[in-house]
C-alpha positions in Angstrom: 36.9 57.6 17.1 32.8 58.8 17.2 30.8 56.6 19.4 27.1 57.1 18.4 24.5 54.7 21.1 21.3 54.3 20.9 18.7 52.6 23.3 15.7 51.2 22.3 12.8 49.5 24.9 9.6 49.4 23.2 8.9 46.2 20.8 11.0 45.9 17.7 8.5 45.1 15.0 9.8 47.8 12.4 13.0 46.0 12.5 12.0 42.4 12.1 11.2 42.2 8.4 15.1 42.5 7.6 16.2 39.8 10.6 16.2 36.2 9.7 13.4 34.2 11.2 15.0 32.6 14.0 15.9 35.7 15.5 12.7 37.8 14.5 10.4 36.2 17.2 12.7 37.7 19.6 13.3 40.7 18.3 9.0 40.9 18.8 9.1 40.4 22.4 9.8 44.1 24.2 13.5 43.7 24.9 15.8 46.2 25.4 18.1 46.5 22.7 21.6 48.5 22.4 23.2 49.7 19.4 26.7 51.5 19.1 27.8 52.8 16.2 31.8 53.6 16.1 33.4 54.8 13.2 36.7 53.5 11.8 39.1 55.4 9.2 38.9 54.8 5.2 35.1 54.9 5.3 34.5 52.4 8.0 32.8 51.7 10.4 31.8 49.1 13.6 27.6 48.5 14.5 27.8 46.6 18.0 24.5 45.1 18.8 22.7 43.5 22.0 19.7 42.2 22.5 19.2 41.8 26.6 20.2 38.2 27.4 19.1 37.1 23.9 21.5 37.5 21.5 24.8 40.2 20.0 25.7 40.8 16.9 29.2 43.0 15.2 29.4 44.2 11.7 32.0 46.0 10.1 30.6 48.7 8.0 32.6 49.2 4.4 31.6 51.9 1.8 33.7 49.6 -0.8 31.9 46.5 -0.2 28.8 45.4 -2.2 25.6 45.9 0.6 27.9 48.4 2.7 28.7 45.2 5.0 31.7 43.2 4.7 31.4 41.1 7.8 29.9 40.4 11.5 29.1 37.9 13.1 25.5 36.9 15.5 26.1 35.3 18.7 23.7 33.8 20.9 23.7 34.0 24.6 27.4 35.3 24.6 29.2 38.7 23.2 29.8 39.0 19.6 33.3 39.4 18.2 34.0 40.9 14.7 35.3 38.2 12.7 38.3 38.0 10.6 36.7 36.3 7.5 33.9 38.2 5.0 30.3 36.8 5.2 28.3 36.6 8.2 28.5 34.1 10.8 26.5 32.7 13.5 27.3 31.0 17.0 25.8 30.1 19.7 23.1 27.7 21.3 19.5 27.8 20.3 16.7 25.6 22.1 14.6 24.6 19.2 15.2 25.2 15.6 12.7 24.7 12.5 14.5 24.1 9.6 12.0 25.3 7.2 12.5 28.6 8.4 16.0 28.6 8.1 16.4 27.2 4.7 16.6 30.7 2.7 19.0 32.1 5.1 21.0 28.8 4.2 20.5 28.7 0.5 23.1 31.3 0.3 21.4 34.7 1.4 18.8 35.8 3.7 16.9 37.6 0.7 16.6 41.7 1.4 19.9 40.5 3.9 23.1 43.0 2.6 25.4 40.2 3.8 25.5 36.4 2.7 25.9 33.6 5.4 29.7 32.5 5.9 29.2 30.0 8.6 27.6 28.7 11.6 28.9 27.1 14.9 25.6 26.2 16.8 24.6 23.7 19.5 20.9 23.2 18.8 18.6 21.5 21.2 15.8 20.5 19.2 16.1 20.5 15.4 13.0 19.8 13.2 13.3 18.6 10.0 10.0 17.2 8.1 8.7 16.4 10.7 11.1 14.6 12.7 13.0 15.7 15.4 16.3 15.2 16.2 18.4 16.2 19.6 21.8 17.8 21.1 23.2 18.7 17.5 26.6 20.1 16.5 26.8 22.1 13.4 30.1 23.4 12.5 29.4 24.6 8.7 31.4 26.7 6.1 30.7 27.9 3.1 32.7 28.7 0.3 30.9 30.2 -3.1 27.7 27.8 -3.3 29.4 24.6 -1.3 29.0 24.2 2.4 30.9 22.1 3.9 29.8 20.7 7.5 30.5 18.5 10.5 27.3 17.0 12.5 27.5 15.6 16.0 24.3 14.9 17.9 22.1 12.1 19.3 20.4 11.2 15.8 23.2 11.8 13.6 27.2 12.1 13.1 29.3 12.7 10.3 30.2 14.6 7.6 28.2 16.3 4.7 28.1 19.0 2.1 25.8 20.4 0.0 26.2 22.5 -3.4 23.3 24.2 -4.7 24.4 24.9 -7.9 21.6 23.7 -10.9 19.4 21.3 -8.9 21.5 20.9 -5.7 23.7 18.2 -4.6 23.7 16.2 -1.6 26.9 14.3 -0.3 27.1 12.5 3.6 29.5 10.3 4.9 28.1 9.8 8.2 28.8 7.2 10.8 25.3 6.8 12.3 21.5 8.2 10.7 18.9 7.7 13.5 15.3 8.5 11.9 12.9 9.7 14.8 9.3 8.5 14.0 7.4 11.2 12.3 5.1 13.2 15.0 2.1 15.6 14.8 3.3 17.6 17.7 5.6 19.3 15.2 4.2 22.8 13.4 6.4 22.5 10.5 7.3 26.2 8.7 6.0 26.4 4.7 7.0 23.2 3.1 8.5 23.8 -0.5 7.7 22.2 -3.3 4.5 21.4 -5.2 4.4 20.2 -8.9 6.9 22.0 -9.5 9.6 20.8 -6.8 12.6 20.0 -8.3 14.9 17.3 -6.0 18.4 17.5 -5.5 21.0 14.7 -6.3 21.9 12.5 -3.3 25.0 10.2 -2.3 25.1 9.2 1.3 26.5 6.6 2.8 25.5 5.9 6.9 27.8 3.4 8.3 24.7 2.5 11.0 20.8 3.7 10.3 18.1 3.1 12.5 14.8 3.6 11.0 12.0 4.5 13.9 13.8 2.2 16.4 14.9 -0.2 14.5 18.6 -0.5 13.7 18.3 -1.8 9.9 22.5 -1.6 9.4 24.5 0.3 6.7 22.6 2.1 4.3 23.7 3.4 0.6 21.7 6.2 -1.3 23.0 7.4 -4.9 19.9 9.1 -6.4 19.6 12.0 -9.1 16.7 14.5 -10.2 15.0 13.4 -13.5 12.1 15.7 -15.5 9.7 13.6 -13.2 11.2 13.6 -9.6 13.7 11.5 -8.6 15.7 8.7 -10.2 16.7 6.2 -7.8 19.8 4.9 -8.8 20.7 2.6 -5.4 18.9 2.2 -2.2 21.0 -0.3 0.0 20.8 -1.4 3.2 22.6 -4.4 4.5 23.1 -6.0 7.7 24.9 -9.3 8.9 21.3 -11.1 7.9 20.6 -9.8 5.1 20.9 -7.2 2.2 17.8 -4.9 0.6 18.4 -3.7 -2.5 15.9 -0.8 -4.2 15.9 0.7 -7.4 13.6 2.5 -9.5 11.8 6.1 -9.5 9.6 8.7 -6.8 7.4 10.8 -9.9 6.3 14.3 -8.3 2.9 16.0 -8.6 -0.1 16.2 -6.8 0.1 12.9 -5.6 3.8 11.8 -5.6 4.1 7.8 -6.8 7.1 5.4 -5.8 7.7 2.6 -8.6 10.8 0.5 -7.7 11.9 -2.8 -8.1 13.1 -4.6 -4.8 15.2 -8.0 -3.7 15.4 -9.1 -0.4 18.0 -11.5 0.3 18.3 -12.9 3.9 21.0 -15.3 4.7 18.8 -15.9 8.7 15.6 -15.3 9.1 15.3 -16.2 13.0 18.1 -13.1 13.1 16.2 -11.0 10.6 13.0 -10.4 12.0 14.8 -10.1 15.7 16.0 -7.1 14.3 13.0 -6.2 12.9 11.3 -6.9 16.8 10.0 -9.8 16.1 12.5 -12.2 18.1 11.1 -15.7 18.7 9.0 -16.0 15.6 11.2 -18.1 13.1 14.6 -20.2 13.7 17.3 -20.4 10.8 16.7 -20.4 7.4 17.0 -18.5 4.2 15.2 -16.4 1.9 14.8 -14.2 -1.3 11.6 -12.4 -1.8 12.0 -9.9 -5.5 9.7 -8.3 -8.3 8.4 -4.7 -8.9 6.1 -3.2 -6.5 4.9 0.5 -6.4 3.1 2.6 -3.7 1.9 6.9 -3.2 4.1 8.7 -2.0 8.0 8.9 -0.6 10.7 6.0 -0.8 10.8 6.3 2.6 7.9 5.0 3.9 5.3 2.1 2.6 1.7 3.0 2.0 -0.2 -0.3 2.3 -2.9 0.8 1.2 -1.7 1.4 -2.4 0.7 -1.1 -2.9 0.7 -2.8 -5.5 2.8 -4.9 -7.6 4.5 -8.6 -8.4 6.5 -10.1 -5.7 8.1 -13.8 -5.9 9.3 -15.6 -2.7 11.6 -18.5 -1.7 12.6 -19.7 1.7 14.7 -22.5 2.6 15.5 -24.7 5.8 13.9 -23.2 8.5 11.4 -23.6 11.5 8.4 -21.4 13.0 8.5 -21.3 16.1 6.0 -21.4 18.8 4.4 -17.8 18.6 2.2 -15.8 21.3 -1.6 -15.6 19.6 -1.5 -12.3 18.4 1.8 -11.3 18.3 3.4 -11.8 15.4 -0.3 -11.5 13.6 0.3 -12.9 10.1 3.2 -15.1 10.7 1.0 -17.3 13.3 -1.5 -17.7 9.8 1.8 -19.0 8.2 2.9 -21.1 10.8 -0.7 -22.8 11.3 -0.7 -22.6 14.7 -4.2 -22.0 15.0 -5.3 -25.2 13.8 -4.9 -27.3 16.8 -7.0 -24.9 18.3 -9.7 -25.1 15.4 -10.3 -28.4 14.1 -11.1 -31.4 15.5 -8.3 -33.0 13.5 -5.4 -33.5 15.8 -2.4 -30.9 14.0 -0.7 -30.6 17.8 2.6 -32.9 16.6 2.9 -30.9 13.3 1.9 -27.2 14.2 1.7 -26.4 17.7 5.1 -26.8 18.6 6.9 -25.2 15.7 7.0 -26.5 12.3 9.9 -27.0 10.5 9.6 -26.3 6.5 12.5 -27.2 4.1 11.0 -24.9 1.5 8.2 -22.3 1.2 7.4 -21.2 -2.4 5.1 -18.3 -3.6 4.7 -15.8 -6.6 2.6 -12.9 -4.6 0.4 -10.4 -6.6 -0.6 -7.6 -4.6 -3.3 -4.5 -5.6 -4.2 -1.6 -3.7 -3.0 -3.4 -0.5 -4.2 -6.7 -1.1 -1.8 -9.7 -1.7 -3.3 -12.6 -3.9 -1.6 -15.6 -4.6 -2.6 -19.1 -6.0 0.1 -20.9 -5.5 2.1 -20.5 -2.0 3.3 -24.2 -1.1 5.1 -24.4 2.4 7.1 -28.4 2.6 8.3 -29.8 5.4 9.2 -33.5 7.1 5.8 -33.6 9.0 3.3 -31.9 6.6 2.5 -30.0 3.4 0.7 -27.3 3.3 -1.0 -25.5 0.2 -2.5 -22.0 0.4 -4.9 -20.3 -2.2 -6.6 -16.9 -1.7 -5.7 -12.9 -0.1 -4.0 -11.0 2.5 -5.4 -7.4 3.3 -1.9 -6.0 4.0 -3.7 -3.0 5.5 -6.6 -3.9 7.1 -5.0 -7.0 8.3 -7.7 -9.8 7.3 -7.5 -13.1 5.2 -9.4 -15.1 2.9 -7.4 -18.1 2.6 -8.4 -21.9 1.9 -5.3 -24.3 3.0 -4.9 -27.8 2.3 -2.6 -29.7 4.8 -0.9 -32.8 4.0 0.7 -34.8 6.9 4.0 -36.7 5.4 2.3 -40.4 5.9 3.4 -41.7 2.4 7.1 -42.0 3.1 6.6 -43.5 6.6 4.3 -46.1 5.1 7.4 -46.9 2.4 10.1 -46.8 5.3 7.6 -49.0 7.9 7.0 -51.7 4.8 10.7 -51.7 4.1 11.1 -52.7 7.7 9.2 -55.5 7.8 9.5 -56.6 3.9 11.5 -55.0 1.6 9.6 -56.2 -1.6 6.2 -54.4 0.3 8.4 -51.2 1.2 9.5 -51.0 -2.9 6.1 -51.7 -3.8 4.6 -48.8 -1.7 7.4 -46.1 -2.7 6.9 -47.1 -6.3 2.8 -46.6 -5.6 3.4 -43.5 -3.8 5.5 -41.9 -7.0 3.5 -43.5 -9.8 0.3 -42.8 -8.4 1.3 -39.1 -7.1 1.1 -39.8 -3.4 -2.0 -41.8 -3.0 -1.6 -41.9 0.6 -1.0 -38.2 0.9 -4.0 -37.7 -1.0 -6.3 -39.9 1.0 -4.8 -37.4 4.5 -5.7 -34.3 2.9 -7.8 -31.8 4.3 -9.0 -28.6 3.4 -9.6 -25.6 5.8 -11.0 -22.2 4.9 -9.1 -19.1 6.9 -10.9 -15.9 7.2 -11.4 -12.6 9.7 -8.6 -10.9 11.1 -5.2 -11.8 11.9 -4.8 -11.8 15.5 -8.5 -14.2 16.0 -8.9 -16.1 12.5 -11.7 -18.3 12.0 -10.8 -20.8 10.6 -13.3 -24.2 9.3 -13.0 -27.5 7.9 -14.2 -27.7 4.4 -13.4 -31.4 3.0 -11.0 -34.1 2.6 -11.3 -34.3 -0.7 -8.9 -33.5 -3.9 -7.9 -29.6 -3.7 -7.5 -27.9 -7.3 -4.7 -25.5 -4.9 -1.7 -26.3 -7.6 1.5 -26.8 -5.9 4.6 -26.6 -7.4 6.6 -29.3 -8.6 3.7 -31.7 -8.3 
């Protein structure tokens, strides 16, 4: 056999514009670089090739085969070995790894590339995907005509998945854990895809656990499909022992991409759920449903307050704020009324300060470019009532609220007559219902709640009849 070698020591560049991008930045740097070239019978031949310390690469030669390549493979920090299946594949380690630029070598070719991408085994250090970055990834992958088939281990993520990129491209995971990093700045994303014109494929994943920027949210379901618009989204589930998110609806591409879904919460403990939201401490028991249309720019995947907007109707059961740190859990210390103690020089310590107890909170929210308005949010419990008319600034986090507070004297007047006549106790529950609450009425008090979250200010307006309208009065 003829052995043809040739050495090479200046800088590369000639060769780089047929080398897919994760290897071109090397092939820049002035490495030395081998090539053998040794020729086989029946119009064959074997191209050896080793870049110092970086990276080898085999390819079998083949006069018959479409390109003049039939295989090789690319092997990073170790020596290449001509493999025994057609297509090119790559192994090896690599340190950091933008997926951008490897998307057309994945799509099936490497474009001017003679030879089409087989399969990879690769440990990657740092892989970053939109920017997010994820860790210590496996990637065993095959492909077979336009499916690839693949096996992920790594810090962030672990299962299986395959991809088909026939028509619009098809999506299917079955993974056992989804970790999404919080999205950083530090990463220089390649050239994203996409415009107007982006076209999305059809996704079915399933992720037996998903944490969503450190928070583990539980088992999530995804069955989605491309529309002439974007993206129709089928089912967006994720459920947990506490409670179970359902999503359905539409993300509409263009210059400014629109979600429009229609949500229901249903939580089954709400002490639990916003634990796992870290917010532990903040609420004890209870239940609630919160549902209705809402719609926000840009991805399912992330809110933006400041455009959402839509119709959202709550109902909570049975449960019991707790005493909450000023500051720290911002707009559920509003809820909870906490502040009032502090405030007024009505005496609310018994009823608020220590944690009240509701046995029903009711609401229909309306919410515009960030701001949730509602005229009707009516929070019941065995020490007080409490009445709540005006807006949230989701996004700046600010209220304009007036609350009327009720303490629960009426029934205690009933059950203290009862004691000491009964014909007196009937005669005061009988005024208390006929009359609607003439006691309760004559306790009221109205407070105005404005400024931030974290340091409301709140002020006493009156004691006289609210027009707040509460339900089921």
């Amino acid at each position: 056999n003829k052995i043809a070698t040739m050495r090479f020591d200046s800088s590369l560049a000639g060769l780089t514009s047929t080398l897919p991008p994760p290897f071109a930045k090397a092939a820049r740097a002035s490495l030395p670089l081998r090539v053998e070239l040794r020729e086989r019978p029946g119009r064959q031949g074997v191209v050896a090739i080793n870049l110092e310390k970086v990276a080898s690469a085999q390819l079998l030669l083949d006069a018959d085969a479409p390109g003049g390549v039939s295989r090789g493979m690319v092997s990073l920090g170790s020596p290449a070995q001509l493999p025994t299946a057609d297509g090119l594949w790559i192994r090896g380690s690599l340190g950091l790894v933008d997926a951008d630029a490897w998307q057309g070598l994945l799509s099936g070719g490497s474009g001017d590339s003679p030879l089409d991408l087989a399969g990879v085994d690769l440990q990657i250090g740092i892989l970053d995907v939109g920017r997010r970055r994820f860790h210590d990834l496996k990637v065993e992958a095959t492909r077979r005509d336009a499916r690839w088939q693949a096996a992920l281990a790594g810090r962030e993520v672990a299962g299986q998945m395959s991809w088909a990129s026939a028509d619009d491209g098809k999506l299917v995971a079955r993974l056992s854990k989804l970790v999404l990093p919080s999205i950083t700045t530090e990463i220089q994303a390649g050239k994203p895809g996409g415009g107007a014109e982006q076209r999305l494929p059809s996704v079915d994943l399933v992720a037996d656990s998903f944490t969503y920027e450190g928070k583990d949210l539980g088992r999530l379901t995804v069955l989605a499909q491309p529309d002439s618009a974007g993206w129709q989204l089928q089912r967006l589930e994720i459920a947990n022992p506490e409670s179970k998110l359902a999503m359905s609806g539409r993300w509409v591409l263009g210059e400014v991409s629109r979600t429009d879904v229609k949500v229901k919460l249903e939580v089954s403990d709400i002490g639990k759920f916003f634990t796992r939201l870290g917010r532990p401490d903040s609420v004890q028991g209870g239940t609630a449903l919160l549902e209705g249309p809402i719609a926000w720019t840009g991805n399912p995947t992330r809110f933006d307050i400041p455009s959402l907007s839509g119709q959202l109707k709550l109902e909570a059961k049975n449960g019991r704020f707790r005493q909450i740190e000023p500051g720290a859990a911002k707009l559920l210390g509003i809820l909870s009324l906490q502040a009032l103690p502090r405030r007024v020089t009505l005496d609310f310590r018994d009823v608020f300060s220590k944690g009240f107890s509701f046995d029903r909170i009711a609401a229909n929210l309306n919410m515009t470019a960030g701001v949730a308005e509602t005229r009707d949010f009516l929070m019941e419990g065995s020490a007080a009532r409490v009445a709540m008319r005006g807006q949230v600034d989701l996004a700046r986090e600010t209220q304009n609220l007036i609350v009327r507070v009720t303490p629960s004297l009426s029934e205690s007047i009933a059950i203290a007559g009862a004691i000491v006549s009964p014909v007196i106790g009937l005669a005061a529950l009988i005024a208390q219902k006929a009359l609607k609450d003439p006691f309760g009425q004559m306790a009221s008090f109205e407070y105005s709640i404005a400024g931030s979250w974290v340091d409301p200010i709140i002020a006493r307006i009156s004691n006289a009849p609210s027009n707040v309208k509460e339900k089921g009065r």
